[in-house]
N, C-alpha and C positions, 0 to 999 in steps of 0.2 A: 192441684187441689190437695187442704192436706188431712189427714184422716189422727185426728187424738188418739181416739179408741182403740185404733189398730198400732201407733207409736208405743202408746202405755202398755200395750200386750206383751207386744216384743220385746222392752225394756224389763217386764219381769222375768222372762226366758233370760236375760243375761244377767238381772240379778238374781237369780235360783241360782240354789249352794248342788255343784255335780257330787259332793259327797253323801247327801240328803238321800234316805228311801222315802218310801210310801210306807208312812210310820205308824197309820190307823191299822192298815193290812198286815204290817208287820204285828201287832200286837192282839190283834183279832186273832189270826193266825195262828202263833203261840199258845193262846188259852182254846183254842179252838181242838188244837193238834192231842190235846189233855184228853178233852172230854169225848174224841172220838176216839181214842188208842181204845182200840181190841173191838173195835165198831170197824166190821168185814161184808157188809151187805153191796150189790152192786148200786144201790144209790147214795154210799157214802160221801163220794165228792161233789154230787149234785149236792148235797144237802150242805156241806161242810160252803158251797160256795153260798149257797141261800143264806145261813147264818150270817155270813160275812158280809151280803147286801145287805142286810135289816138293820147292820153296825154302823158300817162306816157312814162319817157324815155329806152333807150335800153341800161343799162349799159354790157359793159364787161371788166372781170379783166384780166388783160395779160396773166396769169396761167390759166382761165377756159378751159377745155377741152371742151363744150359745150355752148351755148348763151342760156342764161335767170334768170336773178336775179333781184333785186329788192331794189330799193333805201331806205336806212332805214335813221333816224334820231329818236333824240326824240321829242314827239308830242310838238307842238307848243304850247303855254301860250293860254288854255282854250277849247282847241281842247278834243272832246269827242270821242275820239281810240279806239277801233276801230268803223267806221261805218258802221252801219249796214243796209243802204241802201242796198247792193251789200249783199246779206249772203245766201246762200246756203245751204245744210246739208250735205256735205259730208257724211261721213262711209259709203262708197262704195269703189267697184275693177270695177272699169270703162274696159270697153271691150277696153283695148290698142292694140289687135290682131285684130281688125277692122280696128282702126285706122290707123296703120303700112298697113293693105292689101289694105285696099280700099281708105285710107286720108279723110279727112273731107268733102271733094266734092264729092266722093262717097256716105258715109252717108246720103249729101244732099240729089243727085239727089234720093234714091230711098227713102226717106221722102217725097220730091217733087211727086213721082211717087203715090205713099201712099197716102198721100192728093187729089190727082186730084182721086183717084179711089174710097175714099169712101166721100169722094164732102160734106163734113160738115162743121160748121165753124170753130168746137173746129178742128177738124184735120188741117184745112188752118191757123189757127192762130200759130199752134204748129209748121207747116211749113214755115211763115213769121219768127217768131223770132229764129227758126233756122238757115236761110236763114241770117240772122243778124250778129246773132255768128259767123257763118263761118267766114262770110266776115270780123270781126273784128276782127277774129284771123288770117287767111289770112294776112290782111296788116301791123299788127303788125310783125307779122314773116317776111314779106319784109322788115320794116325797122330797125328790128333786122339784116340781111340779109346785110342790105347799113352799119352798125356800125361793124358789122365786116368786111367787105370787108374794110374800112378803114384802122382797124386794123393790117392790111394783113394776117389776118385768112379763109382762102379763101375755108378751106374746110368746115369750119362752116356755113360761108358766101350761099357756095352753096350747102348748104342741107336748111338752111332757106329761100332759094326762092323755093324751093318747099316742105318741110314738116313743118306743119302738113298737111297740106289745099290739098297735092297731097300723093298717096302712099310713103311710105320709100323705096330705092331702093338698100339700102347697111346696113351692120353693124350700121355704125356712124351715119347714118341718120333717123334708127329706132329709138337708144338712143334719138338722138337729138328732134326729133317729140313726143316720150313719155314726156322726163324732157319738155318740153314748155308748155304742155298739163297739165300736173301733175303739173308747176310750175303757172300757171294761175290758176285755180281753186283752188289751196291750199290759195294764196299770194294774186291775184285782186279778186275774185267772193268773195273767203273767208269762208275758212271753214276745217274742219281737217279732218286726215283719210283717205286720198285715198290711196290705196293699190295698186302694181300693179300685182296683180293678179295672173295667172299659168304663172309666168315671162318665166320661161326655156321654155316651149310648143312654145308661138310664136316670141321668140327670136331665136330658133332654126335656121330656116330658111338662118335666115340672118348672123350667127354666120357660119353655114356649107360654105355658099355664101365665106365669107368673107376669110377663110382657102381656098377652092378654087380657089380665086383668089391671092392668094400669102401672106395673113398676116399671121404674126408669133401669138401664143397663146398667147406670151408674152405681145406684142401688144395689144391683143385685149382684155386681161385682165386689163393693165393699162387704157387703155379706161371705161373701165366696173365700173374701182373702182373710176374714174374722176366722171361719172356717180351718185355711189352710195355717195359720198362725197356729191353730192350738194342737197340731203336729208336735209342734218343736215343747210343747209340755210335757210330751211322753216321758223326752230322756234329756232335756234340756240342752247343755253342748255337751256333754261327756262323747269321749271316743270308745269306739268297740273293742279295743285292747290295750288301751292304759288310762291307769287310775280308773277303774271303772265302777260306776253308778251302782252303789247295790240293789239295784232291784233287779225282776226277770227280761223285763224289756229294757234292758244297759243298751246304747245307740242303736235300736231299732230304728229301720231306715223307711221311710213310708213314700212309697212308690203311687204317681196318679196317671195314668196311661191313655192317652188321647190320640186321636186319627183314626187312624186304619184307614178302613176302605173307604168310611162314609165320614170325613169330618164335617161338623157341623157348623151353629153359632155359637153354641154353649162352647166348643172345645176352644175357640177364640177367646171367651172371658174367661176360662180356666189360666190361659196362657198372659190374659189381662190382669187375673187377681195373684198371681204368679208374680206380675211385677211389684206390686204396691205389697209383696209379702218378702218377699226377697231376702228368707233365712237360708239356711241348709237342709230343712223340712219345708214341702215335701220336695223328693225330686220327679220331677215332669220328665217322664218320660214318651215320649214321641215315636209313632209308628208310621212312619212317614212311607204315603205314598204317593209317589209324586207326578203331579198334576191331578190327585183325584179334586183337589178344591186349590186351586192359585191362590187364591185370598190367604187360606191356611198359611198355607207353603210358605209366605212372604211375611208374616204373624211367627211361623216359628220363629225365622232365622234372627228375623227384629230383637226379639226376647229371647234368642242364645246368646243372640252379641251384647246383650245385657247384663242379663242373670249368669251366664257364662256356665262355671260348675255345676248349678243348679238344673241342668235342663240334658237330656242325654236323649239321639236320635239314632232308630232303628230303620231299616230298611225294610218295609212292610212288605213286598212282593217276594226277595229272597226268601223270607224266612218261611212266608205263605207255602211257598212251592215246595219249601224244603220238608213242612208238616206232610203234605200233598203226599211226597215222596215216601214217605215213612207209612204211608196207609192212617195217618188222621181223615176224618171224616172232614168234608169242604166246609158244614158250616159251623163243626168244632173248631177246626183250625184257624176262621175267620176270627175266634176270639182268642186268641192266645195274646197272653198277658207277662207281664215282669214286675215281681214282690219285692226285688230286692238284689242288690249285687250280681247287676246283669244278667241273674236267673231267670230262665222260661218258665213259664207255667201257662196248664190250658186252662187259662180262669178259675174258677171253683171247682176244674172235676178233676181236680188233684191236688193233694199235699206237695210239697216241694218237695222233693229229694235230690240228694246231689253228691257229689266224690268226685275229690280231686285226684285223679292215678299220681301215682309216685313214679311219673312216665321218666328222669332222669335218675333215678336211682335205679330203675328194671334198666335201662342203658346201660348205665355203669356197671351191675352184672351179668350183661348180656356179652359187656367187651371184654370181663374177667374171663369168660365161661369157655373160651373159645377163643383159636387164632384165626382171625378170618382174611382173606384176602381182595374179597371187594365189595361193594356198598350191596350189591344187589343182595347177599346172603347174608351180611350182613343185618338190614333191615327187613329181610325177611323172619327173622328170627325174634328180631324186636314187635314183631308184628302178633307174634304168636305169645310174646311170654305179656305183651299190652294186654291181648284177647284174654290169656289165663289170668290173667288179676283182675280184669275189670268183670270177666265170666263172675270169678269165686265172690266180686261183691253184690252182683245183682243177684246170687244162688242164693247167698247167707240174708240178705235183704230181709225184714220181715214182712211176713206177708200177709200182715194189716196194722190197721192203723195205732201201730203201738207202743208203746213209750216203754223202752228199755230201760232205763235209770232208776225210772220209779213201778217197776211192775206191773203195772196198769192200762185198761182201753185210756187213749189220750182222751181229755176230758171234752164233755158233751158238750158245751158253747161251743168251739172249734167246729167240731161232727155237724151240727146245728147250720154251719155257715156254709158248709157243701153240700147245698141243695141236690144235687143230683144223688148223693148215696142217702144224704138224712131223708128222703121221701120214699127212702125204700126201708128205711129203717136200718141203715148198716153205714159202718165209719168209711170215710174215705180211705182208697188204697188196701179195701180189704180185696182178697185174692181174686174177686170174680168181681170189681169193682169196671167201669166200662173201659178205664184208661190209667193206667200207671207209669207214671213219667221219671224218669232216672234224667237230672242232670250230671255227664261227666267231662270234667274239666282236662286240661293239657297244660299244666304250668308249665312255662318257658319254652314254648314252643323255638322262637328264635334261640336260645339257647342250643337245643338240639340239635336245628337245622345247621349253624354255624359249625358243629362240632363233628355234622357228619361231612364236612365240607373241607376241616382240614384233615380228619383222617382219608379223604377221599382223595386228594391232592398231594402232602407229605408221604402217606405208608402207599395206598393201591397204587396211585398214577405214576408220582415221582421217585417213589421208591428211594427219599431221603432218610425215613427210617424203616427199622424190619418191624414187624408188627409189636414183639416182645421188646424190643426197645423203647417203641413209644410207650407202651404200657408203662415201662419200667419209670418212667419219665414223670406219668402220670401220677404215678406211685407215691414218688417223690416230690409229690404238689411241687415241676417242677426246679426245685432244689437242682443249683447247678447250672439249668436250662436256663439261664433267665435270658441269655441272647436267642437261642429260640422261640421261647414264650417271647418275648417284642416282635419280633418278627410273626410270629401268628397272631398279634393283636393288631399289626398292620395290614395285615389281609382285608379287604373288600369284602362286608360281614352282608346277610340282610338286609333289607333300608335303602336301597340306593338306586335300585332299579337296574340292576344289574344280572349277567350271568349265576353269580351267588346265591343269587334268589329259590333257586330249582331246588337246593338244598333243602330249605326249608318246610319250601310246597311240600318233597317231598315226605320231609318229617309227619308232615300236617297229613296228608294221606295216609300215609304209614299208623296213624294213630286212629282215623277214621275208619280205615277199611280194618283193623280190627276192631272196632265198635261195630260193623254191617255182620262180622263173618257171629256176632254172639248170638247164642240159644237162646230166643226170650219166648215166655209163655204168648199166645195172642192178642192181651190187654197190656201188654209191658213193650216200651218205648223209651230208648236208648237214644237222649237228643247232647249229641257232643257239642263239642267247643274250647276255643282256647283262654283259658281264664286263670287267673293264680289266688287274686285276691290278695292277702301280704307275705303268701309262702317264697314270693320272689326272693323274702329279704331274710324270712326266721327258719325255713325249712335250712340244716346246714347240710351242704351236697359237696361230696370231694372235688378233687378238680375234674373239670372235665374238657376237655381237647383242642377246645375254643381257645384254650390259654386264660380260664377263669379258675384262680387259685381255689384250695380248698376253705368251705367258709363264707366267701365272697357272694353278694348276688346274683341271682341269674334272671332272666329277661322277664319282664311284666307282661301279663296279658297277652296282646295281641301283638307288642309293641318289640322293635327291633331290641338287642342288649345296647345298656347306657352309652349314648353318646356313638353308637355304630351308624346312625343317620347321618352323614353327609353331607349330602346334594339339597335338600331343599326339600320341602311338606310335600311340592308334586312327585318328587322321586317316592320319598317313604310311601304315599298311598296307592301309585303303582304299583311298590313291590305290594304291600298288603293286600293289593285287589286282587293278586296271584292264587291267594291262598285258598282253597276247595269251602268257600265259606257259604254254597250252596248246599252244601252236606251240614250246617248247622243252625241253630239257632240260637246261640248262647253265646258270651263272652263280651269282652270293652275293649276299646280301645279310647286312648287319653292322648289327647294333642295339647300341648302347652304353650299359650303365644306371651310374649312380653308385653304385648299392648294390647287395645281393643283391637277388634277385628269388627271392619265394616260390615254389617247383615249381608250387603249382596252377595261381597266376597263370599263369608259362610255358606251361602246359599249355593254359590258356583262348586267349592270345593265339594263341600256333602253333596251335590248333585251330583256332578260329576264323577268321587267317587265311589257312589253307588249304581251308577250306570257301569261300571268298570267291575262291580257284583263287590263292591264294598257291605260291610255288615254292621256297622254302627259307631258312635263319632259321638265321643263326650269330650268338652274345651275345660280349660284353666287358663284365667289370663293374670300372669304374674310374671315379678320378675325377678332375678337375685338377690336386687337390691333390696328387692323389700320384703325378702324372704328371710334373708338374714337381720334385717331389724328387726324382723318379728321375734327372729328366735331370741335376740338381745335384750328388746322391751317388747315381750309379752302381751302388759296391760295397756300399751296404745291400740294392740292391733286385733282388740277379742272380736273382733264380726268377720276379719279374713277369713275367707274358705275358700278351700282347696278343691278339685278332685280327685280321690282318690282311687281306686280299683274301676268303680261301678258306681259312685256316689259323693257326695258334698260333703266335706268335713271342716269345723274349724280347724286350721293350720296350728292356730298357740296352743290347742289340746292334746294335739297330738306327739308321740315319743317322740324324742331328738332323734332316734336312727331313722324314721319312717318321715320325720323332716328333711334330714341330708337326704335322702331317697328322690325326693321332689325334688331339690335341688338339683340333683344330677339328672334331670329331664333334660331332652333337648329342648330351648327355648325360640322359639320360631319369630 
């Protein structure tokens, strides 16, 4: 079956210029930023955002299935794009199951109720420039509402006089109240990363509504995937670190999170509209638990071997146990979500926060600090100087929800979309907030492990050199050494399912147990993990003992160092199933096949190993060949995407170093 509407959509996603801002906001903005200079009151940026609703216009394309985009151009001769008057923080999964039940006047009034009950000013002020927002997204949405009724789009028309600002009362009108909501805070507030959340849970509702009342599936999947299309509007193809987009939300990654405990029908047509959508937005992320729905189960793996980069699966019961462990609450935990770049969040009842420890460079002056003579004192040491650095960032931490760049409480939409603190009238992540979540990263984990394995072997065991030798060696990125550096690159690394492996596990502990041993107040929760993101490649780290020169990359993710995999995909995710990944819930791991990969297969392997207490499984299926013709010609191959860290990326967008990078994946 073939869908015009949804061709012609995507078609303007590849012809949009990634040099273009949002050039209404930009210019709003700038005469806006005038008339407020020396305007100090706490409902300045409510109002300065009000103004900028009443301006901008309500474009729509004759093919949108929904109203809300965004006039782009390239920025005017000396215009500074984006402005950051207006700037937010996104990385959050705003409570859109609110919004759909109760509409933005709901939220009001029991904000409203909230503030007159606990009669302070910070809570009245928090309720005036609420009070604000509403109202300027309310009449926005009306005269979004008068541009389609023009149109003669009249079902758009009348779901925009009453959603967001009133409950959703059908299928289309829930969509339609999300994308408005999602497409204002991404586009005018300005900022990346909103997620939408446990999507299938409270789309259910109105998805069973909609089947009751006589629409076909088919229907309501081409709707679904009209929906998912106007994602890739936010930021069109730009990449998040070159050449990047002037606006706030430059490749903001929009995460839609389905399964858990209870998958449904709706999570089936999400993963159905998912295929008839099949850009780089959104990615489908999967909380797979397995056998709570076989149908599901058998639905994912169909649409991995598809969609491929686009779809990334979690292990819902580890990570379950693992919140369980940490003292989350069972039916907080049941909803824990991912915004973005394989980050955790508990839904709405927390901002994201995150830090990657600079766990190889505390190494590297752990090994200066001291001559040690065996692993055990060693990485006890490292254990301690990890806990003091990762201690001093959750002490300095702010502690509430506050935007240091610009001065300021982060702006009240945001506040607004964390239902749990906005009904109490206080920002998310303020200090007596119910849950404050610290993500911290371990880049290169396998890098570590490798490295405590040949100082374990060469200096303590073998006593080929003395400890101040090897240093010296080290010293000398080195220089001289080059027949020993080859022979420690032949070493049996990581990845093979081998005795080697212990090393790393116990890097990965050694990192953990000092994440268990930190002082956190009782609302603060320290959720680790192994993740790098592109620090693998731009962080520069001297050499380190693996025989990885200084400069050089050091290990992705989760994922062995380049080309140290071996044996075969079942070796790699033995050794990986070794790793204490019942102590996490955070991080990626990227598998790269050359060709398609049969659903079943998929289906065996991620089964498999996650019964082995594996942690989660995103694919790329590509191959040399055509990786390198892309980098050649470019303009044949602008729809390739990649995965990269935690997410889908075009390939032609992205740097030439962060290309070679993917190239040097092993290819399965």
């Amino acid at each position: 079956m073939e869908f015009p509407a949804l061709e012609k959509l995507k078609a303007l996603v590849f012809e949009s210029d990634n040099r273009a801002c949002f050039i209404e906001r930009e210019r709003i903005l700038a005469k806006l930023e005038k008339e407020f200079d020396g305007y100090n009151e706490p409902d300045k940026y409510a109002r300065i955002f009000s103004c900028l609703m009443s301006e901008v216009s309500t474009p729509i394309n004759e093919y949108d299935y929904f109203g809300g985009r965004v006039t782009e151009s390239l920025p005017d001769e000396g215009m500074n794009a984006p402005s950051t008057l207006l700037c937010a923080l996104g990385h959050m999964s705003p409570d859109y199951g609110s919004l759909l039940k109760f509409g933005l006047a709901g939220i009001l009034k029991k904000i409203k109720e909230r503030a007159s009950l606990n009669a302070d000013a910070e809570s009245d002020s928090f309720a005036r420039n609420a009070e604000i927002v509403v109202n300027a997204v309310k009449n926005y949405a009306k005269r979004y509402a008068e541009s389609a009724r023009r149109k003669g789009l009249f079902r758009m028309a009348n779901a925009l006089e009453k959603v967001p600002y009133e409950p959703a009362y059908d299928f289309y009108s829930a969509l339609q109240s999300i994308w408005l909501m999602h497409m204002i805070a991404s586009c005018y507030v300005g900022s990346r990363d909103y997620a939408f959340g446990r999507f299938d849970e409270y789309m259910l509702p109105y998805y069973e509504q909609a089947l009751s009342d006589g629409a076909s599936k088919a229907d309501l999947c081409e709707l679904l995937a009209g929906f998912l299309i106007k994602t890739n509007e936010i930021c069109g193809r730009a990449t998040y670190n070159f050449m990047q987009k002037p606006i706030l939300s430059q490749a903001s990654k929009q995460y839609v999170n389905i399964g858990g405990e209870t998958p449904n029908e709706f999570s089936k047509l999400v993963l159905s509209a998912a295929l008839l959508n099949n850009m780089a937005q959104p990615q489908i992320t999967i909380l797979l638990k397995p056998e709570a729905d076989a149908e599901f189960d058998e639905a994912v793996f169909e649409a991995q071997s598809k969609l491929t980069d686009k779809i990334n699966v979690y292990n819902y019961n580890l990570i379950f146990n693992t919140l369980l462990n940490k003292g989350i609450e069972a039916e907080d935990a049941k909803e824990f979500t991912y915004s973005a770049c394989c980050t955790f969040d508990l839904n709405y009842y927390s901002y994201r926060l995150e830090y990657f420890a600079p766990v190889l460079p505390i190494f590297l002056e752990i090994l200066n600090g001291r001559e040690y003579t065996d692993l055990e004192t060693l990485t006890a040491d490292l254990l301690l100087a990890l806990g003091a650095d990762i201690q001093n960032y959750i002490s300095n931490a702010e502690t509430s929800f506050y935007d240091k760049e610009f001065g300021r409480k982060a702006f009240v939409l945001d506040a607004l979309l964390h239902t749990d603190t906005a009904l109490e009238c206080k920002y998310p992540n303020d200090i007596d907030s119910k849950y404050k979540i610290f993500n911290v990263f371990c880049p290169g984990i396998a890098t570590l492990g490798d490295s405590l394995m040949i100082l374990d072997k060469l200096v303590f065991k073998e006593k080929k050199y003395t400890y101040s030798e090897f240093l010296e060696i080290l010293h000398k990125n080195f220089e001289g050494s080059e027949v020993l550096r080859q022979r420690i690159l032949k070493f049996e690394r990581f990845g093979n399912d081998t005795e080697a492996d212990k090393y790393t596990v116990l890097a990965a502990k050694t990192f953990l147990d000092a994440i268990d041993a930190l002082k956190l107040r009782d609302n603060y929760y320290v959720i680790g993990g192994f993740y790098s993101l592109e620090r693998d490649n731009t962080l520069k780290i001297k050499a380190t003992p693996d025989g990885r020169l200084d400069g050089e990359p050091f290990s992705e993710n989760q994922s062995p160092t380049y080309g140290a995999d071996k044996q075969g995909i079942t070796a790699l995710l033995k050794s990986l199933s070794k790793l204490p990944f019942d102590r996490t819930a955070t991080g990626g791991l990227n598998l790269t096949f050359s060709q398609n990969v049969p659903s079943k297969i998929l289906s065996a392997l991620v089964r498999s190993y996650f019964a082995l207490g594996g942690l989660h499984v995103g694919i790329s299926v590509v191959n040399s060949k055509t990786l390198k013709a892309a980098m050649k010609n470019p303009e044949k191959y602008q729809s390739l995407t990649v995965r990269l860290y935690g997410f889908s990326e075009y390939f032609v967008s992205l740097p030439e170093w962060q290309q070679l990078a993917i190239l040097k994946r092993t290819q399965y």
